[in-house]
N, C-alpha and C positions, 0 to 999 in steps of 0.2 A: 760853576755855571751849570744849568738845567741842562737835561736833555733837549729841552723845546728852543735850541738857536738857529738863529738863519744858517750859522755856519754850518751848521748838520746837513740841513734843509738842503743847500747849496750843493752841496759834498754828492750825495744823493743824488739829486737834481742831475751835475756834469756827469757823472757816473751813467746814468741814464740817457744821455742826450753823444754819449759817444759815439752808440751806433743808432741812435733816432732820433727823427723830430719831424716836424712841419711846421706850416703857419699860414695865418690868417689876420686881418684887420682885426684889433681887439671892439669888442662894443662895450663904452663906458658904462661904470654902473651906473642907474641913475638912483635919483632920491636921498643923495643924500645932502646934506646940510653946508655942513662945513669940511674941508680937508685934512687932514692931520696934517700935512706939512706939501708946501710946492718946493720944485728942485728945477732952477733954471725957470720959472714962470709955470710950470707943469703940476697939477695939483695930484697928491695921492689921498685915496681915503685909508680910512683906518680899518675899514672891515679887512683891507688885504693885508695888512699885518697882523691882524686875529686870526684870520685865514692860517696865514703861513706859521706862524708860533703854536695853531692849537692844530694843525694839524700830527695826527700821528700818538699826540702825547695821551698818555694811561697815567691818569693821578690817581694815586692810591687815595680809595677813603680815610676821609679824618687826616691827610697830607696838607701841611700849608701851601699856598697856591704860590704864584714868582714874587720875587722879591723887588723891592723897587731898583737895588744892583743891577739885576739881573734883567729887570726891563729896560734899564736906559742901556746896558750893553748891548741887547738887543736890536734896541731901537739905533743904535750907530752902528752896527751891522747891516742892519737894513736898509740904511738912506746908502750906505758905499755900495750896497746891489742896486737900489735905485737908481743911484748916479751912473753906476754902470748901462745900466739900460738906458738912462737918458742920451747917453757919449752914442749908444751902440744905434738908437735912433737918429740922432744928429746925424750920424754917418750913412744912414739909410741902410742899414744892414736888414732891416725890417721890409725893405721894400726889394731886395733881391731874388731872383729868379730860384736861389739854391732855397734860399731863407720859405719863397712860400710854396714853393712844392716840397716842402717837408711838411709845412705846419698841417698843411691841407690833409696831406697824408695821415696825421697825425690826428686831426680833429674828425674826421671819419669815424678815428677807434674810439678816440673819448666820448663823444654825443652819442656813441651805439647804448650803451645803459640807460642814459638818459628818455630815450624814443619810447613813444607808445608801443610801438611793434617789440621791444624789448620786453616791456611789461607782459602783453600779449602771449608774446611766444614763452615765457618765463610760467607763466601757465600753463600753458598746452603740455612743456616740457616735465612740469610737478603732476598735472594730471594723467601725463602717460604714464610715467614710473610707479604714480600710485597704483595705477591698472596694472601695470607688469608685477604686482605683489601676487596676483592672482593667476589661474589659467582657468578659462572657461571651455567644457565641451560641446558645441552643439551639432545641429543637424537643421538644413533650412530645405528649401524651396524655392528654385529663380525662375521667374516667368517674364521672358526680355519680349522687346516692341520688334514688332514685326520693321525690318526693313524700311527705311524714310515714313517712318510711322506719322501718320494722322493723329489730332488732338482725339479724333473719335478714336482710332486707335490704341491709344495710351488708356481713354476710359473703361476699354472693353480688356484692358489688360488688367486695369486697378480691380472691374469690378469682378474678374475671376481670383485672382487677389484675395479682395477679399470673402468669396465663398470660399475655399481653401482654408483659410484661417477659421470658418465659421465652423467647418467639417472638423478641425482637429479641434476647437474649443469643445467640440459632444461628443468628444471620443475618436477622432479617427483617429490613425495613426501617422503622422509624418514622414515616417519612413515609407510608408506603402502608397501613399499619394505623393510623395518624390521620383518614387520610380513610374508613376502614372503619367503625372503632370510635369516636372522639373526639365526647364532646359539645358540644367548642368549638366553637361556632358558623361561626368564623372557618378551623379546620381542613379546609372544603371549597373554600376558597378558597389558603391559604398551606401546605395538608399539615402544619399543626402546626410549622410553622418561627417561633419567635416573634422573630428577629432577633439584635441585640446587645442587652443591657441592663446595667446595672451595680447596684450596690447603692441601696435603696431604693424600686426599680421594680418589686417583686413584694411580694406577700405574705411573711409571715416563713418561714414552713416553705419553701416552695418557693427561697426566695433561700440560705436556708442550705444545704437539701439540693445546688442547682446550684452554690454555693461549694465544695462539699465534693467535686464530682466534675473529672475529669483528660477533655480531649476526648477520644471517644470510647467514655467510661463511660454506663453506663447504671444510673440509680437505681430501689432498690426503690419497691412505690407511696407515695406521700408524700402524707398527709392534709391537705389545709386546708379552709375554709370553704367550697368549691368542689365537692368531691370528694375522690377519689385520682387523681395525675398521674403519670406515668412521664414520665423527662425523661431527654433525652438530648443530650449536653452535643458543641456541632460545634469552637468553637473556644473560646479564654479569649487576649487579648490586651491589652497594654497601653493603657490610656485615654486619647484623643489628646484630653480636655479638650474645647473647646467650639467652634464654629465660626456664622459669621455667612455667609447669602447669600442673594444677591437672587435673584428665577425669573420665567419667566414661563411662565403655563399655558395650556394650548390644551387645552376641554373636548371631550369625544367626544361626539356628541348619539345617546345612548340608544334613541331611539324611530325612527331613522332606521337601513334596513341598510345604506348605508355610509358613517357615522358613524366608523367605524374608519379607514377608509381617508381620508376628507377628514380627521379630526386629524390623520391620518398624513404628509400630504401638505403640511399648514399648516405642523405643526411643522419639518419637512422643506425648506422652503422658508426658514421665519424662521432654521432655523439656519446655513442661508449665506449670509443676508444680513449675519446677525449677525460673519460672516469675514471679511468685506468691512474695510477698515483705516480706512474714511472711517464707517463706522456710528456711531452713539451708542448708546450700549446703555440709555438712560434712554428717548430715545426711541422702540425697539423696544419697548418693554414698554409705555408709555403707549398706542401702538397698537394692540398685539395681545395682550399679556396678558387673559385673560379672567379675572384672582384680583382681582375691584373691593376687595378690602382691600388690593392691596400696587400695584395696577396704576400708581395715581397719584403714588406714592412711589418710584417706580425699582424696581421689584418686592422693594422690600427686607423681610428675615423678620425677629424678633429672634434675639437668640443660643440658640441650644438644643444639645443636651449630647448623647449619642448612648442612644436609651430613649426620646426626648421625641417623633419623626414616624414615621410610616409606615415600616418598613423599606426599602423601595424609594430615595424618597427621600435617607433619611440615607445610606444606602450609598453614594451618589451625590456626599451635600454631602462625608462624610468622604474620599473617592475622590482630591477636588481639592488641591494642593499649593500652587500659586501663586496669590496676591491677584492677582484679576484673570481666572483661568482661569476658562474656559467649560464645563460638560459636554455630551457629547451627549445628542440626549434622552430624557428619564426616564419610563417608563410606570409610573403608579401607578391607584390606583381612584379618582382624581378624573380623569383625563387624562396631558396627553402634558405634563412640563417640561423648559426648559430650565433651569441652574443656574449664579450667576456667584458665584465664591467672593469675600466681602468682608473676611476676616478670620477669626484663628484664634489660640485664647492657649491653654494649658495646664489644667488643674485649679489650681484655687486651695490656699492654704493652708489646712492644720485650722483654725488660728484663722481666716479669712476664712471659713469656712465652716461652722467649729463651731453658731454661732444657728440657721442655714437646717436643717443635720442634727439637731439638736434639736426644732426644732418640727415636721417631718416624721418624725422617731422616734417624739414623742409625738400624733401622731393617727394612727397604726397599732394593730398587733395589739402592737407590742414594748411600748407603755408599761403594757399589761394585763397582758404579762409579766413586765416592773419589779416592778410594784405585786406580784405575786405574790410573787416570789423576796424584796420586800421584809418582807411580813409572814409568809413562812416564816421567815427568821432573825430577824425581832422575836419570832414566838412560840416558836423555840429558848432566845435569848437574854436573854428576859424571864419564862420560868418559865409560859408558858401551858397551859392545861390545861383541856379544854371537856367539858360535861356533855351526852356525845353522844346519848345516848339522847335526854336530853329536847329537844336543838335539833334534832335529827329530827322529832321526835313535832309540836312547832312547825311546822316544813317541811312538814310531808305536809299538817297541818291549817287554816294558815294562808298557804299559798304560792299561791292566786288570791284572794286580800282584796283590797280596796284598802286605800289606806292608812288612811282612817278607819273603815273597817271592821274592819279590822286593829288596832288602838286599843279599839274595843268589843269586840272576840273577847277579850283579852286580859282585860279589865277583869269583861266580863261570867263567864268562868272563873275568874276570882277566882284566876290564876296569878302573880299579878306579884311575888310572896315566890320563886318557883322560881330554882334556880341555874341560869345559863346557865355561864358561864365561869370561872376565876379565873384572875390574873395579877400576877406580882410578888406573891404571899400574898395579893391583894385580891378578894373577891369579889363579881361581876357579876348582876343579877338583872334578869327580865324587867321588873319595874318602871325599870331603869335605861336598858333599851333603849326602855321607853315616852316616858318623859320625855327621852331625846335625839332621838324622832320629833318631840314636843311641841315642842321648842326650834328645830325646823330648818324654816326657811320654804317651802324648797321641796316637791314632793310627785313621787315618783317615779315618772312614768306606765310601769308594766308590765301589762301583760297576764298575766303568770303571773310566778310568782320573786317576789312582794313579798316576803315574809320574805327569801329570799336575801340579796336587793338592799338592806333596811336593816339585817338581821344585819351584812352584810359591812361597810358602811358604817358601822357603829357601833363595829363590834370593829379596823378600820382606826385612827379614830379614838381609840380609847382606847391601843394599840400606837405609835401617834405619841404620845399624852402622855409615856408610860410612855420611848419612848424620849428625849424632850429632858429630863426627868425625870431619867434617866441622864445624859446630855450635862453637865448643870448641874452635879450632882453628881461628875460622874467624870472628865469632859475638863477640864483644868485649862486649855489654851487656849482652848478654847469661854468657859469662867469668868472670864479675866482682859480674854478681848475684849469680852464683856457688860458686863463692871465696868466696862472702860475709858468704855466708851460710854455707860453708865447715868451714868457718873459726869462726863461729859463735857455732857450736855445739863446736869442738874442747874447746872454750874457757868455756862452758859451762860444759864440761866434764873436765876439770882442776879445773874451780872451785868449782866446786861440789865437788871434790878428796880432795882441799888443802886447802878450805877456810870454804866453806858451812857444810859440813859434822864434818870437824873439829869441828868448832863452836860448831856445834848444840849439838853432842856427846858426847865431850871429860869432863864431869862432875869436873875432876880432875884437868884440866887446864883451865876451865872456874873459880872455886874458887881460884887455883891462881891469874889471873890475874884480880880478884874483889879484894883481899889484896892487889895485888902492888898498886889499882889504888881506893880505897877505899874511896879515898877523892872527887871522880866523883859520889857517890852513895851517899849521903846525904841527912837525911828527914831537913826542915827549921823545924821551928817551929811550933807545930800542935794543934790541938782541935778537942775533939771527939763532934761532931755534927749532928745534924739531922735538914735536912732542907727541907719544904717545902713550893714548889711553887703553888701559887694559881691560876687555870687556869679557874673555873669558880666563879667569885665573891659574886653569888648563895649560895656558897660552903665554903663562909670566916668562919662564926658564927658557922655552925657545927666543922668545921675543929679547930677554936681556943676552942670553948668548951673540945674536948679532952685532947687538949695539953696542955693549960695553964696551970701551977700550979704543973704539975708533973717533978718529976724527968728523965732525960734522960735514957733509960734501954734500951734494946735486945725486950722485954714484951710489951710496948708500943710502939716502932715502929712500932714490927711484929704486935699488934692489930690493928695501925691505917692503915695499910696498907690493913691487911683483913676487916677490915668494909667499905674500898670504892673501892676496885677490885671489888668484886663483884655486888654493886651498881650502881656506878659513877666512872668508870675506867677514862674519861678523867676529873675530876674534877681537879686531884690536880697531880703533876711531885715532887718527892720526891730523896732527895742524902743525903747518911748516911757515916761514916765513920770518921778515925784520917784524918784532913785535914790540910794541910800549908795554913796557913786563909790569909799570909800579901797580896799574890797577889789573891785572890778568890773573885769571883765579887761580892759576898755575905758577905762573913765572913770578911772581909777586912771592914765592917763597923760597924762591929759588937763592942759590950761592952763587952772584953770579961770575965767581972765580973757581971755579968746578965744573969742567964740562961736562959730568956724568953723574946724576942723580937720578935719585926717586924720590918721588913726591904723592901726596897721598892729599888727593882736594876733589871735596861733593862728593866722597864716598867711593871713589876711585883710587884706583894707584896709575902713576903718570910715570913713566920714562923718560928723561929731560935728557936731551945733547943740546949742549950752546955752541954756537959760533962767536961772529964777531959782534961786539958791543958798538953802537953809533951815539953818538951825542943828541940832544934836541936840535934842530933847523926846520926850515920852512918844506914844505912837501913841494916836490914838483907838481908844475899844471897837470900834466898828466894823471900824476897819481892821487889828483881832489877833482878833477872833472865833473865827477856826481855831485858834490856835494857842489862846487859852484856854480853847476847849472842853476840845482835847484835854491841857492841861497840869489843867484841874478834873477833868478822868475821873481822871486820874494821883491827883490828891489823894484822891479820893474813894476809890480803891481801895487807896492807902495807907493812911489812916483806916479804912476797912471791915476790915483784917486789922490794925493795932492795937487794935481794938475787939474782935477776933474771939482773939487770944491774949490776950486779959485775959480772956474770956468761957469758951475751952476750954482749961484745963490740958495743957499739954502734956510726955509723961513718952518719952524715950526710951530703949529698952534698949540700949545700950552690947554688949555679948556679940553680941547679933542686927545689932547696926548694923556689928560688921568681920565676922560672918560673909558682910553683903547685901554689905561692899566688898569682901571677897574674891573671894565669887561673881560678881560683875560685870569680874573681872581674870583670869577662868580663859581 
């Protein structure tokens, strides 16, 4: 048999579904023609046997493709899972409370790849990493809107803006009209030099706008939640990934004039002691590090990335080459440090990195942007069409409610028949948008925007139906993986019911069918023996001084056991018990009128004491329990699918059954 059987598939499948599932109403494919075969009056098509047999499988080039063997096995493999599913519907197990708050659970994760917003974000996520290849240094300029700013206000902010950007394109200097103009607070201290950073460390306009510039360019003003920034791009250099080092800091005392000069003279001093070839450098820092988080740790930082410290600093940790190298020392706005580099790796891979760029994508300004671009091509592609007038007239009159206020504006207007939207030919009415506020527990604390904020949210929502709506209907892998797996718990919750549970439980009808079938449970012929294997040769002459010459007992096993666990645990591999000697790779050479030999089998030597010799008879219940369980599950699910082809007719079409074995040999 191929790799490519449902039994596989199956195997897999329950394996899967032990700790997951969910469910949902399957939606039929449509389009097609004819069935490959109905079960019980139920028609199956043949894509979902192509489906389930090609999935997974790697045909080697120039390999012959299945054999007609191999497909009609298949194909009777398939109809007993079908049937299975048919029984497990009759039953309504498809329609139980356990059954679809799984599946649901379940088709959440599966449709996630599927979605626009997947594709979307699957972008943003490639385009930040590819940015993270890089770190850019620049130096901007932010000029924010005055306070409940006027649209005249915002002009008179763009058009200083842009004179700014006109002075450094003939020469001025950025830095020196940063500390002029710049409302960054930080600009009277660093001239608007914001360091290196790489992708993810700024805001989204600002990060794209300095992506898109060459050092030396200078950007028109660039709006964010900020203001308008003029940025001006110093260098853009390769990302030297991530670096670890220890420090130690010497603070300047503030309130004292010479504070400067005594750090100066501290640091100054520790850094030559630190030259010195006899130093410890753990403990220089326990002494005079003044940073009580890292002082008593060898002044060690964690790993941080170049964006993550003070510019000063980082320029300093990235500066160091060699594990081990010392910097001189570093004047920052906490004090004076020194730096010892402990370690340096590279950027990790996308995939090592993909989760961490994801969940910092989606708590920015980019996943607002997602969500947009996502329900502009939902409402291209779903036929949307809004009743603008009157969701204005909404908006102006309802946009400081609250929400339950909002509920009675509504109600008390007697507007809830008005058309808000339609989509897909369907259409939306203010009653529709009351009763999805109704249904959602939460309550949207805004100060102004309520209508926006549950319009948006509403109409978000119905553009997701609409789109897995489509998905169901129109992506035939989205459909055949849903089926797979809708069809997969299903069988998994039959067997469980008729075979599994059976089996395992049923004490009363496990010893009957160990009587009917008692001649399956036979011991061969046995010998109580104690064997052991010699694994260090060291270890022969102790080990034969014990045992020769004694009788086989419970006494001497248990002694020779605890006299080498506790000593020389891998000395010696020991097996006790009644054993069927003819096929055992030991006892099968045995004499077994000789309680004491040596045997020599698989490149060992063995230490034989025999006891008492038994005849062949039947095993006790007890002592086949495993094996009857698992040979009544076997029965049990044999009978369950003779019971189940007497129960669902089964009709195959012949024309559809060599087009399915054709298609699966292309």
């Amino acid at each position: 048999m191929t790799n490519r059987t449902i039994s596989a598939f199956l195997f897999t499948l329950l394996l899967a579904f032990e700790s997951t599932g969910s469910a949902m109403a399957f939606v039929q494919a449509s389009g097609q023609d004819e069935p490959l075969l109905t079960i019980g009056g139920k028609t199956v098509d043949k894509d979902e046997l192509i489906h389930l047999l090609s999935k997974g499988s790697k045909t080697e080039p120039g390999a012959l493709g299945m054999s007609r063997e191999e497909f009609n096995e298949n194909l009777d493999l398939f109809i007993n899972y079908k049937l299975k599913i048919r029984e497990a519907e009759a039953q309504g197990l498809d329609k139980s409370e356990e059954f679809l708050q799984e599946f649901e659970s379940f088709r959440e994760n599966i449709k996630a790849p599927f979605l626009i917003r997947n594709s979307l974000e699957e972008g943003e996520l490639r385009k930040a990493y590819s940015r993270m290849q890089e770190i850019i240094r620049a130096s901007h300029i932010l000029l924010q809107f005055p306070p409940n700013a006027t649209e005249e206000d915002s002009l008179i902010v763009l058009r200083m803006a842009l004179k700014i950007e006109s002075e450094i394109k003939n020469g001025g200097s950025i830095n020196d009209l940063a500390v002029e103009y710049s409302d960054d607070p930080s600009a009277q201290v660093n001239k608007g030099d914001l360091g290196y950073f790489s992708a993810l460390q700024m805001v989204q306009p600002f990060e794209d706008a300095a992506f898109s510039l060459q050092p030396g360019q200078v950007s028109s003003p660039v709006l964010t939640n900020f203001g308008y920034h003029i940025i001006n791009i110093k260098d853009r250099q390769p990302n030297p990934g991530q670096v670890r080092v220890s420090h130690i800091l010497v603070r300047i005392d503030e309130n004292s004039a010479t504070g400067e000069d005594l750090a100066k003279r501290k640091v100054a001093d520790i850094y030559n002691e630190i030259q010195k070839e006899s130093t410890i450098w753990e403990n220089i820092v326990k002494n005079y590090s003044e940073d009580p988080a890292s002082s008593q740790k060898g002044g060690m930082l964690p790993w941080f990335s170049v964006g993550s410290m003070i510019p000063e600093f980082e320029m300093a940790a990235f500066s160091l080459t060699e594990i081990g190298e010392v910097s001189p020392p570093v004047r920052t706005r906490y004090g004076y440090h020194i730096l010892r580099l402990e370690n340096k790796k590279p950027i990790e891979s996308f995939e090592a990195m993909e989760e961490n760029i994801r969940s910092r994508i989606l708590r920015d300004s980019r996943s607002t942007m997602i969500q947009s671009q996502v329900m502009a091509i939902q409402k291209s592609r779903y036929n949307f069409d809004e009743n603008e007038k009157y969701v204005a007239k909404l908006r102006s009159e309802l946009n400081t409610s609250t929400k339950h206020d909002f509920v009675l504006a509504l109600a008390d207007k007697d507007i809830a028949s008005n058309h808000l939207f339609s989509l897909q030919d369907k259409s939306y009415f203010a009653q529709d948008l009351l009763d999805y506020m109704n249904d959602q527990e939460i309550d949207l604390k805004r100060t102004s925007g309520i209508f926006d904020a549950w319009y948006e949210r509403f109409l978000a929502s119905e553009l997701n139906k609409a789109e897995e709506a489509d998905l169901a209907a129109n992506n035939k892998e989205y459909r055949m993986l849903l089926k797979e797996y809708r069809d997969g718990i299903l069988l998994f919750s039959l067997m469980n019911e008729e075979v599994w549970q059976k089996g395992l439980m049923d004490s009363v009808a496990q010893k009957a069918f160990y009587q009917e079938n008692i001649q399956n449970y036979q011991w061969k012929r046995r010998v109580n023996a104690f064997i052991v294997k010699i694994l260090e040769m060291s270890q022969l002459d102790a080990a034969r001084k014990f045992l020769q010459g004694k009788p086989l007992s419970d006494e001497l096993i248990t002694s020779f056991e605890n006299s080498y666990e506790s000593t020389n645990p891998l000395a010696y591999q020991t097996e006790t018990g009644n054993l069927e000697y003819r096929e055992h790779p030991v006892l099968s050479k045995a004499d077994l009128n000789t309680d004491y030999q040596e045997l020599e089998a698989n490149g060992h030597l063995h230490l034989v004491i025999l006891g008492k010799k038994m005849n062949a008879g039947p095993k006790k219940f007890e002592e086949t329990l495993g094996l009857v369980i698992r040979d009544y599950q076997e029965f049990l699910d044999k009978s369950l699918l003779e019971t189940l082809r007497k129960k669902y007719p089964i009709k195959i079409n012949p024309k559809v059954k060599e087009e399915t074995f054709i298609a699966l040999n292309q």
